[in-house]
C-alpha positions in Angstrom: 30.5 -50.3 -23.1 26.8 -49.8 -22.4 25.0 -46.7 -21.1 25.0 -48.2 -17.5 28.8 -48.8 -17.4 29.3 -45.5 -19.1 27.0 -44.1 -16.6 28.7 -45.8 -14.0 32.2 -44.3 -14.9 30.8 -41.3 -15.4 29.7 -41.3 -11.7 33.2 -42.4 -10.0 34.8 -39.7 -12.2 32.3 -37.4 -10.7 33.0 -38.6 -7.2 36.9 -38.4 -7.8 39.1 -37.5 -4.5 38.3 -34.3 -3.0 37.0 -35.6 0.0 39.7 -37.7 0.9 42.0 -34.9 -0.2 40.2 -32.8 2.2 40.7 -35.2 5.1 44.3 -35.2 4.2 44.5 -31.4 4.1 42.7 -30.6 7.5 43.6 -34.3 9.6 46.4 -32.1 11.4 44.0 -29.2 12.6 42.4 -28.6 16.1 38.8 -28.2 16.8 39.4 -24.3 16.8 41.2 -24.5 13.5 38.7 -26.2 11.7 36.1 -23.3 12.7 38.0 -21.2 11.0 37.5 -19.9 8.3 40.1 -21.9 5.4 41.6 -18.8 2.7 39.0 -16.7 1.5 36.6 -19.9 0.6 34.2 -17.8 3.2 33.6 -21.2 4.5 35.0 -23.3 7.7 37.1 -26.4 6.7 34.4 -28.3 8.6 32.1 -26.5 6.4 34.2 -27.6 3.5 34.5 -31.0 4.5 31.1 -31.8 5.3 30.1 -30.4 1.7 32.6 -33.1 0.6 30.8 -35.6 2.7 27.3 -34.8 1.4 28.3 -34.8 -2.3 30.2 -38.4 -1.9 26.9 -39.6 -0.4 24.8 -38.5 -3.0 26.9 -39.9 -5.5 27.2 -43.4 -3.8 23.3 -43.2 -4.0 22.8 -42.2 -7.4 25.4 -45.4 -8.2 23.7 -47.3 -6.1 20.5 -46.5 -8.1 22.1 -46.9 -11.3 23.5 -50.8 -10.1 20.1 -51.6 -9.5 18.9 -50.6 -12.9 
């Protein structure tokens, strides 16, 4: 395995499922209920989810960078 491939793995194991875990956890709630506030996370499960969203984004750009390498 070279450093790309490593590099590579390394990245998808970074990404790994939270966001479609999240999708899963909050695909049943209302618009109200995902304004609320989810446990004591002090965030909104839109919150939560949209964090989700930005850090599987930034990953699929860093591998895309890495691909073209």
């Amino acid at each position: 395995m070279n450093n790309k491939e490593l590099t590579l793995q390394a990245l998808e194991t970074v990404r790994g499922d939270d966001l479609h875990r999240a999708r899963a956890a909050f695909a049943h709630l209302s618009d109200q209920q995902m304004d609320q506030e989810y446990g004591v996370s002090g965030k909104t499960c839109r919150e939560i989810l949209a964090g989700y969203e930005e850090r599987e984004k930034a990953v699929r750009d860093a591998t895309a960078w890495v691909e073209a390498l």
